[in-house]
C-alpha positions as CSV (number, residue, x, y, z in Angstrom):
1,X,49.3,19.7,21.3
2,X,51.3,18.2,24.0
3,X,49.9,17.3,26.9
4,X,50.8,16.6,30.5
5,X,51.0,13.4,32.4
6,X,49.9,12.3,35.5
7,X,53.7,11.8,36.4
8,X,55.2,14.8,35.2
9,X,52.8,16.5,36.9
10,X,53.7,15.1,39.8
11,X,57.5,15.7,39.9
12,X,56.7,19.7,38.8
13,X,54.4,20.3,41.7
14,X,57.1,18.8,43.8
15,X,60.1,21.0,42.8
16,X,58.0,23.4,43.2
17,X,57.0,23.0,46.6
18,X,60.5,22.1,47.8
19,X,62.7,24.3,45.3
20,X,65.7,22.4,44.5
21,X,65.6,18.3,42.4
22,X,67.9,17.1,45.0
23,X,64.1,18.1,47.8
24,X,61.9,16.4,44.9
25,X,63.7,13.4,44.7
26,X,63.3,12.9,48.5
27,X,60.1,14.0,48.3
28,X,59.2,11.1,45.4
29,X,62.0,8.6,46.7
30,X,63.6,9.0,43.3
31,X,66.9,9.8,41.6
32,X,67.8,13.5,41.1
33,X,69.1,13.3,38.0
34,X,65.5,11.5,37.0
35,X,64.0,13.9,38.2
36,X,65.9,16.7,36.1
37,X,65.6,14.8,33.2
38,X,61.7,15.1,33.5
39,X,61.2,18.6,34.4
40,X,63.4,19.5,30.7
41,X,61.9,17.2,28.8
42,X,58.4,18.4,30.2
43,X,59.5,22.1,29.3
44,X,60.8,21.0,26.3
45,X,57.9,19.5,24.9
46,X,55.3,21.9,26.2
47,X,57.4,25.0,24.9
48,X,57.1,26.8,28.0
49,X,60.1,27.7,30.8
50,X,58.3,26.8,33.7
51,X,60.8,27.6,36.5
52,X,63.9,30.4,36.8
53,X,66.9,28.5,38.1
54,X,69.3,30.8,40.7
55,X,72.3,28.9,41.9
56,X,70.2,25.6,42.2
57,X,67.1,26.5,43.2
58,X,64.1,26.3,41.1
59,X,61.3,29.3,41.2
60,X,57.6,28.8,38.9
61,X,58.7,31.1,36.1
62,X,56.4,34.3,35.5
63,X,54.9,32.8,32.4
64,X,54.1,29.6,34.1
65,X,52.1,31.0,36.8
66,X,48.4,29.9,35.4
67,X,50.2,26.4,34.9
68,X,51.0,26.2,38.5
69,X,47.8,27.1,39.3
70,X,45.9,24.3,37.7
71,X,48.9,22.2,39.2
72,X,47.9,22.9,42.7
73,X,44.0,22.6,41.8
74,X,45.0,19.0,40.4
75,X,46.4,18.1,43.4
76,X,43.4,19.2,45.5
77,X,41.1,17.1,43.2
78,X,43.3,14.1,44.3
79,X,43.4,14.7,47.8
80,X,39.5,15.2,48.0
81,X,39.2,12.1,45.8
82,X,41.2,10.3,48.2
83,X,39.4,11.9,51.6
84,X,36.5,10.5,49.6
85,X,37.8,6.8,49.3
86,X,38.8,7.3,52.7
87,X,35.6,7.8,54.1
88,X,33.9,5.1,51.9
89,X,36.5,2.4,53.6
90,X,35.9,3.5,56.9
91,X,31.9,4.0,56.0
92,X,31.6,7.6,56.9
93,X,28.3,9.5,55.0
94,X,26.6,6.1,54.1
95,X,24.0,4.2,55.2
96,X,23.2,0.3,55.8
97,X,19.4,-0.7,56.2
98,X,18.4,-4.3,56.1
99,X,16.3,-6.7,58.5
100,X,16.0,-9.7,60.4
101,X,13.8,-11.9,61.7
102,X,13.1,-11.4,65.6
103,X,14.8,-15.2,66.3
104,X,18.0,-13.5,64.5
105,X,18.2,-10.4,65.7
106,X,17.8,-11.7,68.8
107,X,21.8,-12.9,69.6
108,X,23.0,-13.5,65.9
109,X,22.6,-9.2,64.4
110,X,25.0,-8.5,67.2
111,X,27.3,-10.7,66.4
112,X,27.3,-9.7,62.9
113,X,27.5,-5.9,63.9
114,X,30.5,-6.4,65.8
115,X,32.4,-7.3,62.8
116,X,30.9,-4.8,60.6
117,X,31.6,-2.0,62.8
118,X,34.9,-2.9,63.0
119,X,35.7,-3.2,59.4
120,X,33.7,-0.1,58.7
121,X,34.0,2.2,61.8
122,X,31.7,5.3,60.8
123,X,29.1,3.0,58.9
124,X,25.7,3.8,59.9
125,X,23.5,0.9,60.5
126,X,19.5,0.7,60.4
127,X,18.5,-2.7,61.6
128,X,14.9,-3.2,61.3
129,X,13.2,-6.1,63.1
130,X,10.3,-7.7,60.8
131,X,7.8,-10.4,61.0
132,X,7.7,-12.3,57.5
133,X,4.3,-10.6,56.5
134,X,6.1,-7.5,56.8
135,X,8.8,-8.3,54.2
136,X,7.4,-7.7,50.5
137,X,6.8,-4.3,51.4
138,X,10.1,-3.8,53.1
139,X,12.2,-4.8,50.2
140,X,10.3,-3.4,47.0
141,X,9.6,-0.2,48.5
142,X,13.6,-0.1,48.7
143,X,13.2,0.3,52.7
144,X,16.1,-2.0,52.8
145,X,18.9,-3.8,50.7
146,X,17.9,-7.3,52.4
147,X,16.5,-9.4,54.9
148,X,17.3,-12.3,57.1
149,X,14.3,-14.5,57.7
150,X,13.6,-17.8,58.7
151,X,11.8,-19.2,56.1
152,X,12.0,-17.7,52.2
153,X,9.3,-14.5,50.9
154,X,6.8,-15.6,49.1
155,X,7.0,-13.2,46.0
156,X,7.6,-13.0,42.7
157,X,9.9,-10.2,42.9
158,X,11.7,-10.9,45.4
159,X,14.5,-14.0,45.0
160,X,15.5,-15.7,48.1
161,X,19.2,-17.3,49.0
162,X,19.8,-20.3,52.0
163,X,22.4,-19.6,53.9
164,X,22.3,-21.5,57.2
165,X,20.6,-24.5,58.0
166,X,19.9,-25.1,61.7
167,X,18.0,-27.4,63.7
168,X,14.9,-26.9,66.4
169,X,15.7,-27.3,70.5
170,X,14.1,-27.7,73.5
171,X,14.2,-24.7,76.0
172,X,13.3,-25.7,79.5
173,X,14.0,-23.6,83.0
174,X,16.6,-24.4,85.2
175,X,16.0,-27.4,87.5
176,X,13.3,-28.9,85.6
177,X,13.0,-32.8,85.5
178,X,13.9,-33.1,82.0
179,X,16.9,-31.0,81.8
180,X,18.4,-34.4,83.1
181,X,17.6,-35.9,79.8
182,X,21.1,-35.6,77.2
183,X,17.7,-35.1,74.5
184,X,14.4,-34.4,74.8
185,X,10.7,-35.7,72.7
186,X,8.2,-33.7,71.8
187,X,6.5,-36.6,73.9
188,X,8.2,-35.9,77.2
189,X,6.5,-31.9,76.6
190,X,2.6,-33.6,76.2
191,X,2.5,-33.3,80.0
192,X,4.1,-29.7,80.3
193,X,3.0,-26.3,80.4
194,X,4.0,-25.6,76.8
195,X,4.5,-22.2,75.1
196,X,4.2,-21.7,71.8
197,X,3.4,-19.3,68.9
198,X,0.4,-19.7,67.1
199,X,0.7,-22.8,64.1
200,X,-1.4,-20.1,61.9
201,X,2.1,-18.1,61.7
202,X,4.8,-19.3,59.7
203,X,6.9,-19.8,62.5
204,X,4.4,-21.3,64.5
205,X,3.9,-24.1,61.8
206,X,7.8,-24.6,61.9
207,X,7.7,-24.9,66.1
208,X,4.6,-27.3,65.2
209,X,6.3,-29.4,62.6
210,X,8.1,-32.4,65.3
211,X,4.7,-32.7,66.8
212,X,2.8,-33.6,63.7
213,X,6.3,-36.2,62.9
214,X,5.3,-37.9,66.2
215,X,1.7,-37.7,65.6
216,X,0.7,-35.7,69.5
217,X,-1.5,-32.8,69.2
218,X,0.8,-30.0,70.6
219,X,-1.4,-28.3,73.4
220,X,-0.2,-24.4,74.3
221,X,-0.8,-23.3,77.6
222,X,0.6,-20.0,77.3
223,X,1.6,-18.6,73.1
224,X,3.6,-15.4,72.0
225,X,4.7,-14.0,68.8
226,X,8.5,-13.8,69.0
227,X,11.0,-16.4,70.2
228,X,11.9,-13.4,73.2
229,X,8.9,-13.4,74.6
230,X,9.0,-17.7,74.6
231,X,12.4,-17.4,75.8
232,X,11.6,-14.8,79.0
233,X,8.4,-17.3,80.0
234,X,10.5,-20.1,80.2
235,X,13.1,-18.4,82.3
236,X,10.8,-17.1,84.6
237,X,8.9,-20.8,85.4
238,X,6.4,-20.4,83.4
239,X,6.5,-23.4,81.1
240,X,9.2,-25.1,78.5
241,X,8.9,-24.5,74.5
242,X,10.7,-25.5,71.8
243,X,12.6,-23.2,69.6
244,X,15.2,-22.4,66.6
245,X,18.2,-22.6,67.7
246,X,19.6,-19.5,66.2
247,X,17.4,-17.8,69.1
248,X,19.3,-19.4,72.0
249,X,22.6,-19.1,70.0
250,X,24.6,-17.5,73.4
251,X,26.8,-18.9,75.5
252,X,25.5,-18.5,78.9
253,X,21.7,-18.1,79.4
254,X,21.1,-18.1,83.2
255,X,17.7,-19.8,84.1
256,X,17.6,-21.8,80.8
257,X,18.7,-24.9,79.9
258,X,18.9,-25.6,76.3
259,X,18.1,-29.9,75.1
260,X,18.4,-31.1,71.8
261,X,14.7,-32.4,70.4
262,X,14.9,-36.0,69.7
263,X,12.5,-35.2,66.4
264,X,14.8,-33.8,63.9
265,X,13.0,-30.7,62.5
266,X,15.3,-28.6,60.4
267,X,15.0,-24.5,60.4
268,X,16.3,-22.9,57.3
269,X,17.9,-18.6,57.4
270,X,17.3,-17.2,53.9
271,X,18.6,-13.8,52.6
272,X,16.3,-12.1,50.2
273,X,16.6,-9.1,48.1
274,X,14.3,-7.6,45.6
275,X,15.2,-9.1,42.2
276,X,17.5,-7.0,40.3
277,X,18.9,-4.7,43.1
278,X,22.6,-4.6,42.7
279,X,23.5,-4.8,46.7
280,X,26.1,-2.5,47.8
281,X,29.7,-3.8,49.0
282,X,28.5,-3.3,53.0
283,X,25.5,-5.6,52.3
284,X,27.6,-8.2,50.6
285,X,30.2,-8.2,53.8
286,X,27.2,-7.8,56.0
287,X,25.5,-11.2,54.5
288,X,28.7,-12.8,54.3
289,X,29.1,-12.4,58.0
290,X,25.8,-13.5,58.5
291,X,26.3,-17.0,57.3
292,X,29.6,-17.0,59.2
293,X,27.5,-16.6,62.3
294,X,25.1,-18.4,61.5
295,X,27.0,-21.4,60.7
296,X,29.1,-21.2,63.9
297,X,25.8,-21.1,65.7
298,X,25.6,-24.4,64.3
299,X,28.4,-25.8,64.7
300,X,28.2,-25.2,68.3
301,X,25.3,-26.7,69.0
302,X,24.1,-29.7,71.1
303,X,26.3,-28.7,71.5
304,X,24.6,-27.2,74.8
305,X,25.0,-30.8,76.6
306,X,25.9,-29.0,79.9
307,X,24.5,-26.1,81.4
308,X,25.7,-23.6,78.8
């Protein structure tokens, strides 16, 4: 039994909504006499007359009223279907949720956002802020397609990915003694009001690291769990600290200067995802971006020499 393409269906529903081939062709940006040439052959094979033609113009035939009918619901499939596409490339009705580390979220996530909103304008975005502990139970409980961390999960089932490479700084208050220095040694802090996180932590350890490379005991006077709360001590006097450079990562910063740290300690970003899980196409831009920014952080850095 003959059946109906795609195309043909096409050119009948559009002498039928304009009533003449000469109207179709416009409509399609075709030749008439292409288009009259279909609509026979399409009668011809099917066996049916499917419109009564008065002194050019072309009416659905009686007979070929259900025919018309499943015509027009066709066409609303496809115009749903492509509302639908629609929506997906502009994000409406779905959902990102991932994660960052506080240091990340703290100037990178923004940056990031900015370009996901703008390729996807109606995506909804849950960005969760987690501590590494916190991870494993984020990501195989499906809370999330992925987090950015500063140092890779420790778990079988997850599998983690480098993607930036970074390097530790100094972070000292405006019109301190050392801010004079173009670099600064862990040495030059044994004397300071230092602020620190914990070494127990993993990012403790990692802020720890340069002064177990020049062999001084590093000796907190104040500690705090996120790179935020380091960063508002130092700004308001209380001390100097060293941190990830991702953290200070924006241009202007008043009350802070930013040094680079004459031991050269390295801090790694990692994305990790539950083995397996097949992300979905607004995680894969969102990481991608993510390494961008990440990368330009870089890039940037020491980057700080002035008073940026």
């Amino acid at each position: 039994m003959p059946e109906m393409t795609l195309r043909q269906i096409e050119v009948i529903r559009a002498v039928m909504m304009t009533g003449t081939i000469s109207g179709a062709a416009d409509m399609l940006n075709v030749s008439a006499p292409g288009i009259s040439r279909l609509v026979k052959h399409t009668e011809d094979s099917l066996g049916i007359r499917l419109f009564e033609r008065k002194a050019g113009l072309f009416t659905p035939s009686v007979e070929a009223a259900r025919v018309f009918d499943q015509v027009r619901e066709v066409y609303k499939g496809v115009e749903n279907l492509q509302v639908a596409v629609g929506s997906l490339q502009k994000g409406e009705d779905v959902q990102l949720s991932f994660a960052t580390a506080p240091s990340i979220a703290q100037f990178i996530a923004a940056r990031v956002m900015r370009q996901v909103r703008s390729k996807y304008e109606d995506l909804f975005v849950d960005l969760n802020v987690l501590k590494i502990e916190e991870t494993v139970d984020y990501l195989l409980l499906e809370r999330g397609e992925f987090v950015i961390m500063s140092s890779a999960v420790q778990n079988a089932a997850i599998e983690n990915e480098e993607i930036a490479e970074g390097r530790l700084v100094v972070v000292l208050p405006e019109g301190h003694a050392l801010a004079r220095k173009e670099a600064v040694s862990v040495r030059d802090l044994s004397t300071e009001a230092l602020i620190g996180v914990d070494p127990s932590d993993p990012y403790g350890d990692l802020l720890a690291r340069p002064f177990h490379i020049a062999g001084v005991e590093p000796r907190h006077a104040m500690r705090g769990r996120f790179a935020q709360t380091l960063i508002s001590m130092v700004r308001h006097g209380l001390g100097v600290a060293i941190i990830d450079e991702f953290s200070v990562a924006e241009v202007y910063m008043p009350g802070l200067v930013r040094r680079p740290l004459v031991e050269d300690v390295r801090v790694k970003s990692f994305v990790s995802r539950k083995k397996g899980r097949v992300l979905s196409g607004f995680a894969e831009y969102t990481i991608g971006q993510f390494r961008r920014e990440l990368g330009k952080a870089v890039e940037d850095g020491p980057w700080y020499g002035g008073q940026k």
